[in-house]
C-alpha positions, 0 to 999 in steps of 0.5 A: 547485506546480511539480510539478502545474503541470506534470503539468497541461500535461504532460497538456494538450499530450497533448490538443492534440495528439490533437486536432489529429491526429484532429479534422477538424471544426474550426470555422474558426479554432479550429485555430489557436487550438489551436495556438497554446495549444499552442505556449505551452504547450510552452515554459512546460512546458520551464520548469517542468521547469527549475523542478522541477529547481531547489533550491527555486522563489521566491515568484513562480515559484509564483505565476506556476506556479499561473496556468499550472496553472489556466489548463492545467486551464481549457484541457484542460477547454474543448477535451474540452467541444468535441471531445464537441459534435463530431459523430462526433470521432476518427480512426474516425468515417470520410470521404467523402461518406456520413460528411459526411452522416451527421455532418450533422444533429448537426453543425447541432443542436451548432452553438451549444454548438460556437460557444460552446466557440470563443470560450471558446478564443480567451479562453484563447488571450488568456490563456495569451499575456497569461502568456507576457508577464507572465513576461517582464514580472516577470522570471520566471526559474529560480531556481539549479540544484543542481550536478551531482556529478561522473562521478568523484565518482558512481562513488566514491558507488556504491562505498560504497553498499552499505556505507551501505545497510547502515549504514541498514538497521543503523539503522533495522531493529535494532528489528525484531531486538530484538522477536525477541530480547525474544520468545526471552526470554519464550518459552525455557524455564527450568528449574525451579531458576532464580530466575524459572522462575515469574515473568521480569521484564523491564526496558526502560530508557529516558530520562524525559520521551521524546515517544513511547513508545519502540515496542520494547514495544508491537511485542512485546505485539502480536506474532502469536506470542505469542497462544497462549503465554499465557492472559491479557495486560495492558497497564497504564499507570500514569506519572501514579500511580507519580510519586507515590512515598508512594501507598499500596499500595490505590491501586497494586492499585486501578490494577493491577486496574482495568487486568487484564481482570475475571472473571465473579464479580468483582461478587461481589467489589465487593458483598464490598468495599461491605459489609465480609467478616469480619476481612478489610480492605479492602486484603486484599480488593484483594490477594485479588482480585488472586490470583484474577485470576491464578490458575493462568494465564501471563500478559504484563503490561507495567507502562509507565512504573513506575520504582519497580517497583510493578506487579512488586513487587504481583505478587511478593508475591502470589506470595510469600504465596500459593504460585506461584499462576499458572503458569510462565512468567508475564512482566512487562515493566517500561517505566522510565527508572531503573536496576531496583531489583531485579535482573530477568531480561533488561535492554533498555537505550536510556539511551545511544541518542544514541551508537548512532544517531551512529555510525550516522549516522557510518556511513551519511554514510560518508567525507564525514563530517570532525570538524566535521560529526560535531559537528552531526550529534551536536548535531541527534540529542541535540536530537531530543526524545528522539523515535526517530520524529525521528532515524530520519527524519534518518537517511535524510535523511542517507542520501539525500543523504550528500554535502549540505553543511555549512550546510544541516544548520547551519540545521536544528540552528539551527532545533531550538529549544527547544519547537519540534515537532522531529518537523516539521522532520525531516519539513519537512526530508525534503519539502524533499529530493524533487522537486517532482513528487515532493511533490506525490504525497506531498500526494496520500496525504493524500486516501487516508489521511485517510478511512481515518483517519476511518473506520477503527477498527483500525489493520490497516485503516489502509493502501493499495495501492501499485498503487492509489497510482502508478496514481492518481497518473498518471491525475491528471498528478502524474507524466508521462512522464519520460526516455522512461519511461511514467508508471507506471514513473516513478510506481514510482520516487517510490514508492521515494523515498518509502520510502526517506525514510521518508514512506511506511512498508510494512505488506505487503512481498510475497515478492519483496520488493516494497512490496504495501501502505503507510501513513503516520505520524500525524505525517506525515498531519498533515504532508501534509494540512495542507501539500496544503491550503496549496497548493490541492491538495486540494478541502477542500469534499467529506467525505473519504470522496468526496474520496478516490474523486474526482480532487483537480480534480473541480469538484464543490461540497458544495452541488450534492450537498447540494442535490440530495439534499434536491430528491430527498427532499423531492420523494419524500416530499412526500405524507407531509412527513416522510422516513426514514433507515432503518427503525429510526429517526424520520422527518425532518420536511421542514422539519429537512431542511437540518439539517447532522446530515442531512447529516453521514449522507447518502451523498455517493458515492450523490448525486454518483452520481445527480447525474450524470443532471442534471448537465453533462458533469463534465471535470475529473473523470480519477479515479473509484474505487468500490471497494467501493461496494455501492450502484452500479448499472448506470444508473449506469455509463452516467450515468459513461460518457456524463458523465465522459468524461475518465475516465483510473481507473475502479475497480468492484472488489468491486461488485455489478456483472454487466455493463458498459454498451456505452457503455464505448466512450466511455471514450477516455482510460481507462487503468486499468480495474478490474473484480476481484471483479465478476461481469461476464464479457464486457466488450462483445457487440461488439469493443470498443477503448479505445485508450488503456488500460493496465491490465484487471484482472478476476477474483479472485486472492484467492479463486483462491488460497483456492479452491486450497488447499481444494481445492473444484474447484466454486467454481472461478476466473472472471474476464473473457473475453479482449475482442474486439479486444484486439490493437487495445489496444496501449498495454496493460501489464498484462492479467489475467485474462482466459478463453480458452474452445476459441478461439484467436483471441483469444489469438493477438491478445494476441502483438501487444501489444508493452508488455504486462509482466503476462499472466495467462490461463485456459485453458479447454474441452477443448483447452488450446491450449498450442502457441498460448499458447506462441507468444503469449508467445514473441512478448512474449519482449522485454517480458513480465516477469510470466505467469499461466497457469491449466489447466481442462480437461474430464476427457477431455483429455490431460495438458498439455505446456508444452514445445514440441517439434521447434521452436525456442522463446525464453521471455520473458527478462525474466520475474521472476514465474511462476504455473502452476495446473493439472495439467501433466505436468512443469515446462518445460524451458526454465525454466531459462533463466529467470535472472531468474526471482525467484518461481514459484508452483504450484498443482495441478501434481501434481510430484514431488521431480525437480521441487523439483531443477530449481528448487533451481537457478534462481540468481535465486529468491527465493520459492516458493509450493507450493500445494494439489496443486502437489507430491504427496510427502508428504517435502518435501527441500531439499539442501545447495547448493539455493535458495541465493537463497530468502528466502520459502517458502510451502507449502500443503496436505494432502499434505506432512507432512514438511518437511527442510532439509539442511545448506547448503540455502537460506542465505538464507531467512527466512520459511517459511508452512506450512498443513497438516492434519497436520505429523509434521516441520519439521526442519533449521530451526535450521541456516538462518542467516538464518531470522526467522520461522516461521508454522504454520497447522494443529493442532499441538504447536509447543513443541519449534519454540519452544525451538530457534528462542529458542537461534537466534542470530537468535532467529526468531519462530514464529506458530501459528494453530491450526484454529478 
């Protein structure tokens, strides 16, 4: 609660003090009334940020928190409402006597409302005084202060961190290594003498009773590379029959086909078995038909939870008295909590993981560990419910804070009784270790996930952006300023925390090694949703798919959307009586129209939509995100530009939307706009300026990339023309992409925007006007950490030159990130002062190998990306002593066919993407030691890649994607 209280004042005094410096049209009194809410304001958020910085706020800290939120809200919300009624408000509307005469006529029409909204502001000014002493009054003071650790003590701790970060990263990724090692074993060749050529039974020994399925199995069922090494692949799970040791064999073989995929003839089987086949019984049948399912395939069959090893002994025996009748290298992994009863091929054993994860936990705690604290760190582990879920959450908890003291994690085993949920106070005692602002972002995600959970029917759809998220989560004030820092950077540090504690789980980590998407344990949505519910964070009055798309303070109720919607209905189908949800199904009478099924079907994003025409100015709402949202039109943006005028996150990507109304001037706050995968070209006729504005995203990344590596020059990339008055934009950060075309003007312009970290241009026409692009970024030398340039030029020009000569030229020193796309005629000499320059991406750049040296010696590069035409060898060479930082390695297109690494050549990489139309070599490979997996997408024969990679000590995964 202390958290959003103070993102809601920190965001008020912002307000006020905008208001202050540009409103001129005041009404008498009201300016000091302002003021005064501002200057309350301004203490009661210095003790909020003490009470953020507490260990943890008492009873009557929230509660008085909470009326300071309320009353933040209220007050924000009253002030917008009078600066709209303001007849030409801002510091452009102009002075003299013209300006006064033409802000006249409004000026007396709004008089009412104007007067209205005052006295609403002197009842807040009563309010926030009557707070102020009610703090005194009750005694409202900062609960105690977490001690800072020492200077000597913090030098000490950075000293092992490395050694703990490690020790964590031992606890919490070996999982991942022993997926690529079960692989090996499933894909490595045997020779035709070994016992289990045929059939390799493989056991993962666990304990009984464990509350979730431990996920070693499941990662290596799902796992992409395994999708074309074997003709049929079953799960079968069978814990409730096979505790049952005196089953008789039919009912085994009933559970095992029930759970293999049927063939076609199968109901030629089922009449067989109704009506009785010749001398054969029953039993024969099933085990027939259990041959015929197999026959002549390599199958993967998991037998989960089978201790007495029923499943692999019915697959033998079929074997056994039928000859091999399925092909080599067929797999059986038996999940069970007893020692095999037969010796298997390769054995997983977890029966001891309670010692593993101690000595991790020992190590990650690292020299504050003593004898007594290891005792009840091996205490808490063996309570943690059989529950890995459970321990890796108080493995980072320990990691986070090594140095926390003995009693706190006392109370923690005193608090793992018997039956209790101990996944929920390992998450409860995670929570408890983030700053308040901090806890309420995490509360924030159960907004997004929740609709994706009740929407989405693939659990790959189960994830959100991570820009998407800290973009949110400053537009709704759940993190401010901090430390001199904006909100988004500091936003990027909770991110980090999150992961780090493990609330938030990567799904995408993009190439750099940044978190590109994100999701969240089921156990932990549960958590959070709850908990955001408790503390009034969440609106639990809209459906979830509306609510995810509106600022969590949005001030819309069910009842307004539903009301609405059925006044619309009712009144357009009055002639009829009846109205219809589609055209295939029967029409609702008029009357069953309040029926909640109705409702339950409507379109609430549509009717808050349409609500906006009738609807007063709605100033609570800050975030709207309509991606994706095929049913908006452009009436609709106007209804949002005049109605939602506190707007701070607009998103239409992925719309049907081509223009933007003029009336997008009326955003003032607007700080993220976000018009990518749109066909809208030009954002105003006119110089627009929105002067608060951050991010402009516009143009198709995605569909760039494909359209490159296909090599369709005709569909080529479009995004956004560079805006008019783009230089009067200072706050921006990140602009991409925008289109020059000839002029440079424009471009010129974006060298005075002094906090723009991401740039990303097209050049267009039949001058690429390189000089000025140069300059431009040599004036953002001191701020400018990613660049995107694009080159299309008529046929007519000249090969561009990204180098400028007889001149001095500084590049951008910050730069971590480089896209160039287009025909140039070498790299840029001064590249190589680039030291911080960790991912380079090429596309249609047409280099030779001379090329391939020159970034074999940028010392900071972590990812190459060679796309369609950015390298026109067919042998692609990486020497020894090259690369020596290069973790991620995509190439794409037709040229290359050979890929060769030589002996000491990129030590460090661990992924390599290769689309191709024809491979004739991928040599070298077995020699990289921290290679992990390789991804072929082509027409290919993969099988000798397979073998060398399951004799890697890494045992490297390799994914095959043949042409469909």
């Amino acid at each position: 609660m202390a958290g959003t209280a103070q993102g809601a004042v920190d965001s008020l005094l912002g307000r006020l003090s905008s208001v202050l410096l540009e409103e001129a049209q005041l009404l008498r009194g009201v300016r000091g009334d302002v003021e005064f809410i501002k200057d309350e304001m301004e203490s009661m958020n210095g003790f909020l940020l003490d009470v953020a910085a507490a260990d943890r706020p008492n009873h009557q800290v929230r509660a008085w928190a909470k009326q300071v939120k309320e009353l933040a809200y209220d007050s924000q919300n009253c002030i917008d409402r009078y600066v709209q009624c303001v007849p030409g408000a801002g510091a452009g509307s102009g002075a003299g006597v013209l300006a006064t005469l033409r802000r006249a006529p409004r000026l007396l029409s709004t008089m009412p409302a104007r007067h209205r909204t005052a006295v609403r502001i002197r009842e807040l000014k009563a309010r926030a005084r009557d707070l102020g002493e009610r703090r005194r009054r009750y005694d409202v003071t900062v609960p105690h202060v977490a001690a800072a650790v020492p200077v000597a003590a913090a030098a000490a701790e950075d000293e092992q961190d490395d050694a703990r970060r490690r020790a964590l990263a031992n606890a919490t990724e070996f999982l991942d290594e022993d997926v690529r090692e079960v692989i090996s074993w499933l894909t490595k060749d045997l020779p035709r003498g070994h016992p289990q050529c045929w059939l390799r039974v493989i056991a993962i020994v666990r304990r009984q009773y464990q509350e979730d399925e431990y996920p070693l199995t499941r990662k290596v069922y799902e796992h992409p590379s395994l999708s074309s090494c074997f003709h049929l692949k079953a799960w079968i799970n069978g814990i409730e029959k096979y505790m049952k040791r005196k089953e008789t064999r039919k009912e085994t073989l009933q559970c095992i086909l029930n759970q293999l995929p049927a063939l076609d003839d199968d109901h030629d089987h089922e009449d067989k078995l109704a009506a009785g086949d010749g001398d054969m019984d029953e039993e024969h049948q099933l085990v027939k038909k259990l041959k015929d399912r197999l026959k002549g395939k390599r199958f993967l069959i998991v037998a989960a939870n089978d201790p007495y090893g029923k499943v692999r002994a019915e697959i033998e025996s079929v074997a056994a008295s039928h000859g091999d009748p399925f092909s080599a290298g067929s797999v059986i992994i038996v999940t069970t909590w007893r020692e095999p009863l037969s010796v298997p091929y390769k054995v997983k054993n977890y029966l001891n993981i309670d010692t593993l994860f101690h000595e991790k936990a020992v190590a990650i705690v690292g020299d504050h560990c003593d004898s007594d604290l290891q005792e009840i760190i091996r205490k808490i582990l063996t309570k943690r419910g059989e529950n890995f879920f459970s321990m890796e959450m108080f493995l980072r908890a320990l990691y986070v804070n090594p140095r926390r003291p003995k009693e706190q994690l006392q109370i923690l085993l005193d608090s793992l009784t018997f039956g209790s949920i101990i996944a929920t106070h390992m998450i409860l005692f995670s929570y408890n270790d983030l700053p308040s602002h901090y806890k309420s972002c995490l509360l924030y995600l159960s907004i997004l996930f929740e609709r994706m959970y009740l929407t989405s029917s693939s659990p790959q759809d189960f994830r959100v952006k991570r820009t998407s998220i800290v973009r949110r989560w400053a537009a709704e004030n759940l993190i401010t300023k901090r430390d001199g820092l904006v909100a988004t950077v500091e936003a990027e540090r909770c991110f980090d925390a999150l992961v780090i504690h493990g609330l938030v789980r990567p799904v995408d980590i993009g190439a750099a090694g940044k978190v590109k998407t994100c999701t969240v344990h089921h156990r932990i949505l549960s958590f959070i949703t709850k908990m955001a519910r408790d503390e009034g964070l969440v609106d639990t009055d809209l459906p979830p798919d509306l609510a995810s798309r509106l600022s969590i303070r949005n001030g819309i109720r069910l009842q307004q959307l539903q009301h609405h919607k059925m006044k619309n209905v009712k009144g357009a189908e009055q002639s009829t009586g009846c109205c219809w949800r589609n055209i295939h199904e029967r029409p609702i009478p008029i009357e069953d129209l309040e029926d909640s099924k109705y409702f339950m079907e409507m379109d609430y994003t549509e009717a808050f939509l349409e609500l906006l025409q009738v609807s007063p100015p709605l100033g609570f709402v800050e975030v709207l995100d309509l991606e994706g949202f095929k049913g908006l039109k452009k009436h609709h943006l106007k209804d949002i530009c005049n109605k939602v005028y506190q707007l701070k996150y607009l998103s239409i990507r992925n719309t049907d939307i081509t223009e933007l109304p003029k009336d997008i001037e009326k955003l003032r706050y607007l700080e993220t706009l976000d018009i990518r995968q749109t066909k809208i070209r030009t954002l105003s006729s006119k110089a627009v300026v929105l002067p608060k504005l951050m991010h402009l995203l516009a143009g198709n990344v995605e569909h760039q990339r494909k359209d490159a590596a296909s090599g369709s020059g005709g569909r080529s990339f479009s995004t956004v023309q560079m805006p008019r008055g783009i230089g009067s934009m200072t706050d921006l950060q990140i602009l991409c992409h925008a289109e020059v075309f000839n002029s440079a003007d424009e471009l010129m312009e974006v060298g005075r925007l002094q906090q723009l970290r991401k740039l990303g241009v097209v050049l267009r026409g039949k001058e690429a006007r390189l000089g000025h692009f140069l300059r431009v970024i040599e004036r953002l030398n001191e701020c400018l950490c990613s660049l995107s340039l694009r080159i299309e030029l008529t046929s007519s020009s000249e090969t561009p030159d990204l180098n400028i000569e007889k001149t001095a030229f500084s590049p951008p020193k910050l730069l971590e990130s480089l896209t160039i796309n287009g025909t140039i005629t070498g790299l840029p000499s001064w590249i190589k002062e680039l030291h911080l320059l960790s991912k380079i991406t090429l596309c249609g750049t047409s280099l030779m190998d001379n090329a391939i040296r020159s970034l074999g010696e940028l010392s900071s590069l972590r990812c190459l990306r060679l796309w369609h035409k950015s390298y026109i060898e067919m042998r692609l060479t990486f020497k020894d002593d090259e690369f020596q930082n290069l973790k991620y390695l995509v190439v794409e297109g037709s040229d290359i066919t050979t890929i060769h690494f030589e002996n000491g050549a990129t030590p460090k990489l661990e992924n390599i993407v290769w689309d191709f139309t024809q491979l004739v070599s991928l040599s070298g490979v077995e020699k990289l030691p921290g290679l992990k997996e390789i991804e072929l997408n082509g027409d290919c024969n993969p099988y000798s890649i397979i073998q060398n990679m399951a004799a890697h000590p890494n045992h490297p995964v390799v994914i095959h994607n043949a042409n469909p």
